[in-house]
C-alpha positions in Angstrom: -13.4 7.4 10.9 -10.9 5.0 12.7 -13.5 2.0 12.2 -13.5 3.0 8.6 -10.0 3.0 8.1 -9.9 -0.9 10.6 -12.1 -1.7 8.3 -10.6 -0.9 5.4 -7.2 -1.9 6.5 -8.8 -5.5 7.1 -10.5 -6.0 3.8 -7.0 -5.0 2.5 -4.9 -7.1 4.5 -7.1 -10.4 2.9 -6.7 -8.6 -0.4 -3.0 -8.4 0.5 -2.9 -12.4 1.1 -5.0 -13.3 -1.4 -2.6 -11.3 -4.1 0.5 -12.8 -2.3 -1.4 -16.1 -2.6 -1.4 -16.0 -6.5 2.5 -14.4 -6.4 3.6 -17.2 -4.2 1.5 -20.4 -6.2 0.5 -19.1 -10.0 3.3 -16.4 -11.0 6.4 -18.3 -10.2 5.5 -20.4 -13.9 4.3 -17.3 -15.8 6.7 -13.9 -15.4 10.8 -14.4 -15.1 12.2 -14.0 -11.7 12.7 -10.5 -11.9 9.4 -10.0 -12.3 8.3 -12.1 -9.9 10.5 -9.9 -7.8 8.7 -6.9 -9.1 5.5 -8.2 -7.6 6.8 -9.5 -4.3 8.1 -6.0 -3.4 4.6 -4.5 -3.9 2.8 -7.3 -1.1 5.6 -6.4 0.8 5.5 -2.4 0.6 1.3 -3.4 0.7 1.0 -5.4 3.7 3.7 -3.2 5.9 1.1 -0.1 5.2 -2.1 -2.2 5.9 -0.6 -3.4 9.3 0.1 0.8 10.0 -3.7 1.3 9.2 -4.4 -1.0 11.9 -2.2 0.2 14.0 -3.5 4.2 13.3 -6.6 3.4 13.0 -6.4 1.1 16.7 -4.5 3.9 18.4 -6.3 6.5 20.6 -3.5 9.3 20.9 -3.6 9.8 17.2 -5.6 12.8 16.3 -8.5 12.6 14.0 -7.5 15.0 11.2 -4.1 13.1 11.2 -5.5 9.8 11.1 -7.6 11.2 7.9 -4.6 12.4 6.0 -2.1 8.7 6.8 -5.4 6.3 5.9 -5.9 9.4 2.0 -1.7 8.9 1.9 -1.2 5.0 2.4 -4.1 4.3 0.6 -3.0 6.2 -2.6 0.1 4.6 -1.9 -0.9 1.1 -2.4 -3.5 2.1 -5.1 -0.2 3.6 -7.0 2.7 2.0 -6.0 1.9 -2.0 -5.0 -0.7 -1.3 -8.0 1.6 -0.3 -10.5 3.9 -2.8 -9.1 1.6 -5.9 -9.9 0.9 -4.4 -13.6 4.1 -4.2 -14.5 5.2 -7.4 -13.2 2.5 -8.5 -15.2 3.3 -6.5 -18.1 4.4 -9.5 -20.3 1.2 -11.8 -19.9 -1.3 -9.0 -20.2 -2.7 -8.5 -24.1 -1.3 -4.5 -23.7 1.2 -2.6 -22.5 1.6 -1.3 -19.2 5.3 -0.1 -19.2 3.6 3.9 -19.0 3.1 2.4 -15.5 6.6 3.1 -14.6 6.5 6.9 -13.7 3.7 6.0 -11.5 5.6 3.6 -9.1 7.5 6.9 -7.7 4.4 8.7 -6.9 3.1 6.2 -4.8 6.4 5.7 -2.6 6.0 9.5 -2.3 2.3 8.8 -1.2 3.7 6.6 1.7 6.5 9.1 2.3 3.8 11.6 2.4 1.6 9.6 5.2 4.7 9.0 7.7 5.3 12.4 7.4 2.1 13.3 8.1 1.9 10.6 11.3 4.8 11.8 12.6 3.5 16.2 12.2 0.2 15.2 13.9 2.0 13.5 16.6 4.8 15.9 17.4 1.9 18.9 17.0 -0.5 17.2 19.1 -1.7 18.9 22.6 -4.0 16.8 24.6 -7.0 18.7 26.1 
């Protein structure tokens, strides 16, 4: 599981640069500032949780059950929140509407939430053998 989550974390992290990239060089002319904004915050809150997949998935006093849950949680999170994020910076340039987006920015800060909390349960609960 932890080269899974490496793994994953890494092809994230180019994703992560690659989408930060674009923001940085093609948004600035397309979406107002506060958009732009918008889509910066999601790299950000994306690239801080990638770096923590590393760092969990690198770590050898982690236990394995917890290291499950934090990769589900942070993954979910950037799926829902930096996700969301980049749609509804987007919002004005896309041919639809994705304002029903906005409810769905929440649930993926609680994802994150969620996967610290769970880091921090597995590594105050954990007894080595």
């Amino acid at each position: 599981m932890s080269k899974n989550i490496v793994v994953t974390a890494s092809i994230l992290a180019a994703v992560t640069i690659a989408i930060g990239a674009f923001g940085a060089h093609g948004l600035k002319q397309l979406v107002a500032a506060e958009s732009l904004t918008t889509f910066e915050t999601g790299v950000r809150y994306q690239m801080y949780h990638v770096i923590a997949l590393l760092v969990v998935g690198f770590a050898s006093g982690i236990p394995l059950a917890t290291k499950k849950w934090v990769f589900r949680f942070f993954c979910f999170g950037v799926l829902f929140f930096s996700g969301s994020l980049y749609l509804l910076a987007l919002n004005e340039q896309l041919s639809f509407s994705v304002s029903f987006l906005g409810p769905v920015t929440p649930v993926g800060g609680l994802f994150f939430i969620l996967g610290w909390v769970r880091l921090a349960y597995g590594l105050l609960t954990y007894k080595r053998g």
